[in-house]
N, C-alpha and C positions, 0 to 999 in steps of 0.2 A: 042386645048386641046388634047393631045397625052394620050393614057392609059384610064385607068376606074377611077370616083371618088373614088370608095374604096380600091384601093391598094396605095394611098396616104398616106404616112408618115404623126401622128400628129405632129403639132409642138413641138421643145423640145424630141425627140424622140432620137436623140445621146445622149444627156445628162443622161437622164433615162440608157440607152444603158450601157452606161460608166460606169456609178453610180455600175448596176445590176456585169458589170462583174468585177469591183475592188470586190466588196461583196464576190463575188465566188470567184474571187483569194483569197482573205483574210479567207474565211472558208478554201480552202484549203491549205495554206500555215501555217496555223494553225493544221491544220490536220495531215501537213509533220512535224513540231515542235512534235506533240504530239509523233509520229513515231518512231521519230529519241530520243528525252528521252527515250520510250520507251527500244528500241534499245540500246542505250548506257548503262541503269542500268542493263542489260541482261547481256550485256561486262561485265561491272565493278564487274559482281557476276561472273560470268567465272574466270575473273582473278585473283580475291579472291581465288577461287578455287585452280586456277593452282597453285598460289603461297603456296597456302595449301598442296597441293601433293608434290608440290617441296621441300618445310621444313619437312615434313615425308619422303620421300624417303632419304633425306639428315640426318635426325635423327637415319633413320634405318642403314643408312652406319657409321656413327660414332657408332654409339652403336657396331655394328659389329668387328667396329675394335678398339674399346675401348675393347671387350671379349677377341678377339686374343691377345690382349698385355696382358690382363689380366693372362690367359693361358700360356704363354712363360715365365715370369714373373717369379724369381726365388721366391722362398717360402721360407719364411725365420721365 
């Protein structure tokens, strides 16, 4: 008999093994799911955004130059 009785693995001790680290995978690939939603509703409000400056800057230049033709515009 090689080794001490108590550093003997019980029986069934992979399994357990196994069992314990799918759990942790799955809390944390749960964890990266929660992340990444996170993450993407963050984008999806940025881009809301951007597209929001982009229609005002774009409103400010037509108006601009809706005044100038206004302006030149013979008076009648």
């Amino acid at each position: 008999m090689e080794g001490s009785r108590f550093v003997e693995k019980p029986p069934g001790w992979a399994e357990h093994r196994l069992d314990a680290q799918e759990r942790i995978m799955a809390l944390q690939f749960g964890q990266v799911d929660r992340r990444l939603e996170r993450i993407e509703s963050l984008i999806e409000g940025l881009e809301k955004r951007l597209w929001m400056m982009v229609y005002g800057v774009v409103a400010v230049i037509l108006t601009q130059a809706v005044q100038s033709i206004l302006q030149f515009a013979p008076k009648g």
